[in-house]
VEXDREN-2710 file (C-alpha; in Angstrom, 1 decimal):
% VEXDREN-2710
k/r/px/py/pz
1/UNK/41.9/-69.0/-81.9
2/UNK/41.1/-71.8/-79.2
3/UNK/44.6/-70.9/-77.7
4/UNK/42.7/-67.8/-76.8
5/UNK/39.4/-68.6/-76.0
6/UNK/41.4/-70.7/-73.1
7/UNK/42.8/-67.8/-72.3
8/UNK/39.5/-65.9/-71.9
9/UNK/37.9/-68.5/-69.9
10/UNK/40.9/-68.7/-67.7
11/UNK/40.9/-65.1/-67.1
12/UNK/37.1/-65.1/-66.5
13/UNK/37.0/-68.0/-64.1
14/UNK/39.9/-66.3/-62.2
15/UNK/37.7/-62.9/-62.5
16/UNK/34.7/-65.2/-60.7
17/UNK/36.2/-66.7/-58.6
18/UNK/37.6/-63.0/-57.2
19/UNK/34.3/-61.6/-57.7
20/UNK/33.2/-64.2/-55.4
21/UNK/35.3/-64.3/-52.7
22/UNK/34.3/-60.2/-52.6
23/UNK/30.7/-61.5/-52.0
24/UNK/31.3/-64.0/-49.7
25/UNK/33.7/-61.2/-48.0
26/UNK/30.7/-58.4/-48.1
27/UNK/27.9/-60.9/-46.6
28/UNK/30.1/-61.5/-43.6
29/UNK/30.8/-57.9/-42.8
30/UNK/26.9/-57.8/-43.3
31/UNK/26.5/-60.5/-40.9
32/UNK/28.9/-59.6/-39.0
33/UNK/27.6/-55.8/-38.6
34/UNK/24.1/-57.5/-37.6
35/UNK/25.5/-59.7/-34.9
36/UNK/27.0/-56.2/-33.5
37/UNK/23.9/-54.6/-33.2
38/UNK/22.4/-57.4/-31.5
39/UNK/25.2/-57.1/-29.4
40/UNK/25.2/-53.7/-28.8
41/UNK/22.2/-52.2/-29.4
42/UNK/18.7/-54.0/-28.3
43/UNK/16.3/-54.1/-30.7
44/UNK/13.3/-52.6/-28.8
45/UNK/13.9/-49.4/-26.3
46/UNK/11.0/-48.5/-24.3
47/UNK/11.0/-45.0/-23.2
48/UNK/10.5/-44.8/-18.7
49/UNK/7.8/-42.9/-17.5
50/UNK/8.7/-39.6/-16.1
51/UNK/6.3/-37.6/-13.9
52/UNK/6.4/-34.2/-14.1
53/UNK/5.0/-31.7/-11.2
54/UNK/4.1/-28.7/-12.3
55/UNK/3.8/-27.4/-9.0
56/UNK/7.7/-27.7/-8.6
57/UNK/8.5/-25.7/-11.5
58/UNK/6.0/-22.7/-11.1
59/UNK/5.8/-22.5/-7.3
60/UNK/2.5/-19.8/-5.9
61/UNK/4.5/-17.2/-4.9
62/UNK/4.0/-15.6/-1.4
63/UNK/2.3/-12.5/-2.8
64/UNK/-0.3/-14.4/-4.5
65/UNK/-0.8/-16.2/-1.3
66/UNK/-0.9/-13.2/0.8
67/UNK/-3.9/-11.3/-2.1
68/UNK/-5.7/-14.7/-1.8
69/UNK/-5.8/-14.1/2.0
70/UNK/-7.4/-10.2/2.1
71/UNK/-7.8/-9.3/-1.5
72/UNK/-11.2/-10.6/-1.8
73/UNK/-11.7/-7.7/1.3
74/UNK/-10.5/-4.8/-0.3
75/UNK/-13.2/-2.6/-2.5
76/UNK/-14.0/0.0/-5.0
77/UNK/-15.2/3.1/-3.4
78/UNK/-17.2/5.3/-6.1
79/UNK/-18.3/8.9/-5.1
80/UNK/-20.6/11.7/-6.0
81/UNK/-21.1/15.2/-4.6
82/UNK/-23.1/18.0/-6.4
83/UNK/-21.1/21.2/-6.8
84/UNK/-22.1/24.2/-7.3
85/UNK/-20.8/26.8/-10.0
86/UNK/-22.3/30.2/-11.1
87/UNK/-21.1/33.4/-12.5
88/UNK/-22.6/35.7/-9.6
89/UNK/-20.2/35.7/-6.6
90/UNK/-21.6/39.0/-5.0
91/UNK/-25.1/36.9/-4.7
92/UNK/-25.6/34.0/-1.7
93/UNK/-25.5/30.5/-3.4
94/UNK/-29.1/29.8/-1.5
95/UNK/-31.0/32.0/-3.6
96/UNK/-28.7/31.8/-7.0
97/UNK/-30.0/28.0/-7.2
98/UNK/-33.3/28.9/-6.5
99/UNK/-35.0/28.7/-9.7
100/UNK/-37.8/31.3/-9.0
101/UNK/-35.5/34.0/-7.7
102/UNK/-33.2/33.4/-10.9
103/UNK/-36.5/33.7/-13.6
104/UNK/-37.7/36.7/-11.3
105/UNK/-34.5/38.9/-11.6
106/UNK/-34.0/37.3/-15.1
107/UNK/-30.7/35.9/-14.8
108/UNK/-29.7/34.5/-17.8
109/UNK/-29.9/30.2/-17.7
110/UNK/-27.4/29.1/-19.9
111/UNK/-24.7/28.4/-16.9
112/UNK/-25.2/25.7/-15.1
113/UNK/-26.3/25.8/-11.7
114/UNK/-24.9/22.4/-10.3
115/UNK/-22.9/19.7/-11.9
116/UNK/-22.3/16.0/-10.3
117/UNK/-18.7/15.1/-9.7
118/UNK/-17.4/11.8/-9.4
119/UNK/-14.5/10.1/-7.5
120/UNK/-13.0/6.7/-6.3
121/UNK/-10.7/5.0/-4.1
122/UNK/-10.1/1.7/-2.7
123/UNK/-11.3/0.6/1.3
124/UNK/-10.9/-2.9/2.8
125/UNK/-13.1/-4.5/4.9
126/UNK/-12.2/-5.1/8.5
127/UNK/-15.5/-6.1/10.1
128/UNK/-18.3/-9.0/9.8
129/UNK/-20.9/-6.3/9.9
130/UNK/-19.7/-4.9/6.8
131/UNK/-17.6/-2.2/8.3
132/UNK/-14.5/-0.2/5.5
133/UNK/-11.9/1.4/6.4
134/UNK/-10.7/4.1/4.0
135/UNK/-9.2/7.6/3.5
136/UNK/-11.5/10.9/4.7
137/UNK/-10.3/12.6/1.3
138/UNK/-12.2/10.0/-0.4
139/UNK/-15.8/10.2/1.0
140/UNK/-15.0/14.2/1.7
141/UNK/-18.5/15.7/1.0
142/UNK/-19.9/12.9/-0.6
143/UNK/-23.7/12.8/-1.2
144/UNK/-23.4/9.3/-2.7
145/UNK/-21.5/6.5/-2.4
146/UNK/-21.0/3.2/-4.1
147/UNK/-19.1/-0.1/-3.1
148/UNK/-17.7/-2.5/-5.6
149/UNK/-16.6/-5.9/-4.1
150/UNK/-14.3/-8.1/-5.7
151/UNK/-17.0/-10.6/-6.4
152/UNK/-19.2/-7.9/-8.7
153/UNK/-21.4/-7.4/-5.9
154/UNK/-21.9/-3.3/-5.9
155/UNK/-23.8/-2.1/-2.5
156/UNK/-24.7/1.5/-1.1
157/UNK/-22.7/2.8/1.6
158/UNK/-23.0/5.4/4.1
159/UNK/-20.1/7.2/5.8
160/UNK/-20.3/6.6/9.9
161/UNK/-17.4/9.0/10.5
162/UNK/-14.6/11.0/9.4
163/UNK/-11.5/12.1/10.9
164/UNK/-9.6/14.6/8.2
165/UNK/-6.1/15.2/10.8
166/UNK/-5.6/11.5/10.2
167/UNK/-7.3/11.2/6.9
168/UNK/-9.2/8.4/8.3
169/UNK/-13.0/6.9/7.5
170/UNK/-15.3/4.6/8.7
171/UNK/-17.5/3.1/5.7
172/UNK/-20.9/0.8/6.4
173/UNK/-22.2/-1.0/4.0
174/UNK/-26.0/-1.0/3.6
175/UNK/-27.0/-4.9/3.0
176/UNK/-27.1/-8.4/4.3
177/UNK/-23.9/-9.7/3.8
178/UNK/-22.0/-11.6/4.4
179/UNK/-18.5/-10.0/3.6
180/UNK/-15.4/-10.7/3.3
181/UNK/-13.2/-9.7/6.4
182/UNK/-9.2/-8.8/5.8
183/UNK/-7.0/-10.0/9.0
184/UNK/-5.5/-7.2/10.6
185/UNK/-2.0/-7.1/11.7
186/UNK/0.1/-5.4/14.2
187/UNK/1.9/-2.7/13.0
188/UNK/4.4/-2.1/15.9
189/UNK/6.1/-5.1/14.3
190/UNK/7.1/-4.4/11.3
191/UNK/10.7/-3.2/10.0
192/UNK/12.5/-1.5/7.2
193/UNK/13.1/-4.1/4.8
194/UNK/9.6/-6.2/5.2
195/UNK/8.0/-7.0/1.9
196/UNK/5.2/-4.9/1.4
197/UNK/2.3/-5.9/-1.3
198/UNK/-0.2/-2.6/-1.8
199/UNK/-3.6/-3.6/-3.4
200/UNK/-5.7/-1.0/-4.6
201/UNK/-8.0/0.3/-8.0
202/UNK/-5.6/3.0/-9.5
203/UNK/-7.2/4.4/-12.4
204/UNK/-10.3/2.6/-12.1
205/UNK/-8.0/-0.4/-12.8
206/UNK/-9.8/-3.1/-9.9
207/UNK/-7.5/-5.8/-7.8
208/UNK/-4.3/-3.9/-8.9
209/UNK/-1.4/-5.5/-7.1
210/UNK/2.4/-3.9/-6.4
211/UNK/5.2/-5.5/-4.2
212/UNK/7.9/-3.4/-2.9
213/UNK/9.4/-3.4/0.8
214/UNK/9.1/-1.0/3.8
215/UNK/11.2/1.9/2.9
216/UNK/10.9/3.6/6.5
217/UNK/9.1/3.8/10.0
218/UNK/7.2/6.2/11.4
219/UNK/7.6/9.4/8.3
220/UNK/6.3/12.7/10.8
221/UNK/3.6/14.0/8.1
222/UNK/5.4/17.4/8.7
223/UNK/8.7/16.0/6.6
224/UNK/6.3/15.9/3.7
225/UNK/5.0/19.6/3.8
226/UNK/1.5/18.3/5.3
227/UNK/1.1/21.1/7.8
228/UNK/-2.7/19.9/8.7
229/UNK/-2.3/16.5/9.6
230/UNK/-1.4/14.9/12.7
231/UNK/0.5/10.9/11.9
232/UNK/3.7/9.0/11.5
233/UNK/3.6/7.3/8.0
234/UNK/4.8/3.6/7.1
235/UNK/7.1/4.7/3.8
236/UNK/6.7/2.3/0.9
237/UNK/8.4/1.5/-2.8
238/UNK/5.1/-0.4/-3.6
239/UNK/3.8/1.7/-6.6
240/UNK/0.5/3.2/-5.2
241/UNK/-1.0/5.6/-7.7
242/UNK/-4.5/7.5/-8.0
243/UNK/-7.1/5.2/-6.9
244/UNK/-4.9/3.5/-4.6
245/UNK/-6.2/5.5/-1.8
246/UNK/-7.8/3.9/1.3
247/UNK/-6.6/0.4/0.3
248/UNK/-4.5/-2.0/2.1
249/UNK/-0.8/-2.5/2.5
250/UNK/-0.6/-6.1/3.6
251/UNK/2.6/-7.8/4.5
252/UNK/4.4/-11.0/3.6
253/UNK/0.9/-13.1/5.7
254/UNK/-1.8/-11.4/3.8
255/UNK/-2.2/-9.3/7.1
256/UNK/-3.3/-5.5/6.8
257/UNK/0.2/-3.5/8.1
258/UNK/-1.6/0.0/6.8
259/UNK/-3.6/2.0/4.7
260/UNK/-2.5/3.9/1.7
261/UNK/-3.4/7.2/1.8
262/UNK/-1.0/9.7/-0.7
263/UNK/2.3/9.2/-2.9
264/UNK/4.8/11.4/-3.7
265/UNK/4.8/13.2/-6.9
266/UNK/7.7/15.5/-9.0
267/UNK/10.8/14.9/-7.3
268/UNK/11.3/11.9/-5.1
269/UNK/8.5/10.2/-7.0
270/UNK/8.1/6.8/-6.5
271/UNK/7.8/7.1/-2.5
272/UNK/4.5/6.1/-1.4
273/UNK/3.0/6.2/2.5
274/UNK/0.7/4.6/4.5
275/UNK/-1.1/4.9/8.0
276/UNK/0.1/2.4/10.4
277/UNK/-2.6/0.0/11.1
278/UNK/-3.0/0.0/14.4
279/UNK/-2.9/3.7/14.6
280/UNK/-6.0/3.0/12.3
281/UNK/-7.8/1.0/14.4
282/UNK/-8.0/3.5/17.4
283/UNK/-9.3/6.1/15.3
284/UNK/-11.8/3.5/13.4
285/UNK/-13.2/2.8/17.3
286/UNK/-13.7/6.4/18.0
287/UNK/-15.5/7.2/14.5
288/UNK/-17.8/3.9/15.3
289/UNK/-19.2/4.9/18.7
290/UNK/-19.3/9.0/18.1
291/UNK/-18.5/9.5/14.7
292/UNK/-15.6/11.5/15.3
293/UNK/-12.4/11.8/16.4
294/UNK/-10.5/13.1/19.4
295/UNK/-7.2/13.9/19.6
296/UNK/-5.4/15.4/22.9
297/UNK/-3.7/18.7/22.5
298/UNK/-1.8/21.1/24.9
299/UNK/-2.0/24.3/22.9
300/UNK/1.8/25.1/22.6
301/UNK/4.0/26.0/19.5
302/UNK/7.2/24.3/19.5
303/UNK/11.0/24.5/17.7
304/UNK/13.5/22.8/17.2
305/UNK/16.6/23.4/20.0
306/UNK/19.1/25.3/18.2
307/UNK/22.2/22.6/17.6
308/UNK/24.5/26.0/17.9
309/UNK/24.9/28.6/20.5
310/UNK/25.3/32.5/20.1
311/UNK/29.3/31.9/20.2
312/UNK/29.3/29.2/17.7
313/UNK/29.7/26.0/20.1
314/UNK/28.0/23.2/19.5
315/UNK/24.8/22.2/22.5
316/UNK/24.6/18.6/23.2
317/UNK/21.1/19.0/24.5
318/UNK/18.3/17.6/22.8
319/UNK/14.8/19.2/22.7
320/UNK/11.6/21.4/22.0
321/UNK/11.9/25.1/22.7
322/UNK/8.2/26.8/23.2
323/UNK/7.5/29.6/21.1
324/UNK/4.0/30.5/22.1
325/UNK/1.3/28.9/24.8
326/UNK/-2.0/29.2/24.1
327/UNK/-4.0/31.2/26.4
328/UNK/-6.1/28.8/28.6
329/UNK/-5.2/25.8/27.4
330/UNK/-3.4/22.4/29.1
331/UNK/-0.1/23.4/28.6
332/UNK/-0.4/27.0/30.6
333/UNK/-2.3/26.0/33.5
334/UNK/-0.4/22.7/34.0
335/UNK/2.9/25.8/34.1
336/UNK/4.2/25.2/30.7
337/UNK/6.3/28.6/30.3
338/UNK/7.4/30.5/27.0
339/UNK/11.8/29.5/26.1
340/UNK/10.6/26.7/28.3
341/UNK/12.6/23.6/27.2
342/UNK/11.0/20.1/26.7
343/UNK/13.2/17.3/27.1
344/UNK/11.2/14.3/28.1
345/UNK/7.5/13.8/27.4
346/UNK/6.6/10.4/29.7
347/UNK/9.0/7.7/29.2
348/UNK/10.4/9.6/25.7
349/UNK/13.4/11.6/25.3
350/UNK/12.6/14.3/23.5
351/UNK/14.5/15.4/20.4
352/UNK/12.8/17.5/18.7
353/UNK/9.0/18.8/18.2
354/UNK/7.7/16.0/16.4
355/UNK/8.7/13.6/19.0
356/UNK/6.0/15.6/21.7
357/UNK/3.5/15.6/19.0
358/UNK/4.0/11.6/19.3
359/UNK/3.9/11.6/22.3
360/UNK/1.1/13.1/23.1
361/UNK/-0.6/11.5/20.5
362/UNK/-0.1/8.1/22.0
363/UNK/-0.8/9.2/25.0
364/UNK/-4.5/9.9/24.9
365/UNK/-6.7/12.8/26.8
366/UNK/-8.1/11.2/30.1
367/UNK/-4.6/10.6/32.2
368/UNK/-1.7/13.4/32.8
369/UNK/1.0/13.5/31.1
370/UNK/4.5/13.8/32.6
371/UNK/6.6/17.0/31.0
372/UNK/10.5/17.4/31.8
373/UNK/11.7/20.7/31.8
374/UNK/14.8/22.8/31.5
375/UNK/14.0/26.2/32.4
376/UNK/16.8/28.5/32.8
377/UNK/19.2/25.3/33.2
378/UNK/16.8/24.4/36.3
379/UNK/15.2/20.8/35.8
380/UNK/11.3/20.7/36.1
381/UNK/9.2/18.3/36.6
382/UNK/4.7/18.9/35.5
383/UNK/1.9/17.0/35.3
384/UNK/-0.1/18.7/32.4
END
């Protein structure tokens, strides 16, 4: 019995003594493991600063630069215009409105006479004195008129002058001012592929801006189907829509490049035009000082130069074949003839009839103009 209590004690001393060498093993590793991560690892970390610029990650964008510029110019044009509706078209309109004549013939009343009919468009301003430019569509028989600035300000307006072959007009604003004044640029100096920003109200919506580029120079007015207007058009992708109308088309500066006057509809939709700039501000000087509008004319009807002769060979000559002359006008008594062919108008060669219109255009009324003729295969020269 004591034999084996030995025994146990042995075998539990040995079982101690194992037990604590496996401590004494386990506080070193622990110690050990410390001393590492003094080693390796500090025991405070403080974070660096780091700045942050936020103007470096969002960048103003040209566009918004170039609204800041003339944005606060353009404006809301609101029109009204009575029209007049009744059911008796055999009768003058002067005595149908007349309230006396109606009771005395006893009309019946329950058509209305009148009815007020309401518009808008977009202008920009251009001048200190308070001076819009905008589309003639837009104030076209207006009796009222209505201008929204950008800064809720809304002012009466008066139309100085109209010019409805260039779909041009000449607002002035009735108030003290001041205004703000767009900077005008020079259209002659622009090219296809320019960015082109269009700001504008469509649908009533104010300060609507569209980016796009310039699609094409100089669009004759005539490739559209507009038979009664007289311009080359700056082409644009820049969505302008219904209420775009008279607003600007600035470029890449914030510089007025043209005014938005029509976009295409149905098929090739998307294509929007504008009137060069400083086409505009020729016709804006006339409609200031007379309130209207010249534009020089020679009274001749033009065609295109058939590309293929009677035998089916190709002509290499360019020009304008004159159909019909006026009688009286410039072109006869400065000798214009009827089959008459123009093939240089100034310093222009002349391809076809749209480039005489542009010439003449540009041109002006007070000097002569120098026509080259072939007439008959004999080369003329007039001063018309």
């Amino acid at each position: 019995m004591k034999e084996m209590n030995l025994q146990n004690f042995q075998g539990f001393c040995t079982f101690s003594g194992q037990l604590n060498q496996i401590i004494k093993t386990y506080l070193f590793l622990i110690l050990a493991g410390g001393a590492m991560y003094e080693i390796n690892f500090p025991k405070s970390i403080h974070a660096l600063p780091v700045s942050i610029e936020t103007e470096s990650l969002s960048p103003k964008s040209f566009v918004s630069e170039a609204v800041a510029k003339s944005g606060p110019a353009v404006v809301t044009i609101d029109t009204q215009r009575r029209v007049y509706s009744n059911n008796y078209g055999r009768y003058p309109q002067g005595l149908l409105i007349d309230p006396y004549f109606e009771k005395f013939f006893s009309f019946p009343n329950n058509v209305p006479r009148s009815r007020i009919e309401s518009g808008q468009g977009s202008g920009v301003i251009f001048n200190s004195r308070g001076l819009i430019l905008t589309n003639a569509h837009v104030v076209d028989k207006t009796d009222r008129l209505m201008v929204g600035l950008s800064d809720g300000r809304r002012v009466e307006g008066k139309v100085i002058g109209q010019d409805s072959l260039t779909d041009l007009a000449v607002i002035q604003i009735t108030g003290p001012g001041p205004w703000p004044v767009a900077s005008l640029g020079d259209s002659d100096k622009i090219t296809v592929g320019d960015w082109a920003i269009a700001v504008g109200n469509p649908f009533g919506l104010e300060n609507t801006v569209t980016l796009g580029i310039i699609s094409n120079l100089n669009r004759n007015s005539s490739q559209l189907g507009i038979s009664d207007k007289r311009i080359n058009l700056i082409q644009t992708d820049a969505a302008i829509n219904p209420g775009n109308s008279g607003g600007p088309l600035l470029n890449a500066k914030g510089e007025v490049i043209g005014i938005n006057t029509l976009v295409r509809s149905g098929p090739g939709a998307g294509l929007g035009f504008a009137i060069p700039i400083n086409k505009a501000k020729i016709i804006a000087t006339q409609l200031i000082k007379k309130g209207r509008a010249s534009h020089p004319i020679i009274g001749v009807s033009l065609s295109q130069l058939p590309l293929i002769d009677n035998q089916g060979n190709r002509l290499e000559q360019h020009g304008a074949v004159i159909r019909y002359l006026i009688p009286g006008a410039p072109g006869e008594k400065g000798g214009l003839k009827i089959n008459d062919i123009i093939t240089k108008v100034g310093d222009k060669e002349i391809k076809n009839p749209s480039d005489v219109v542009d010439s003449i255009n540009n041109h002006g009324n007070e000097i002569a103009l120098r026509f080259i003729i072939n007439r008959g295969g004999e080369k003329l020269e007039l001063l018309i």
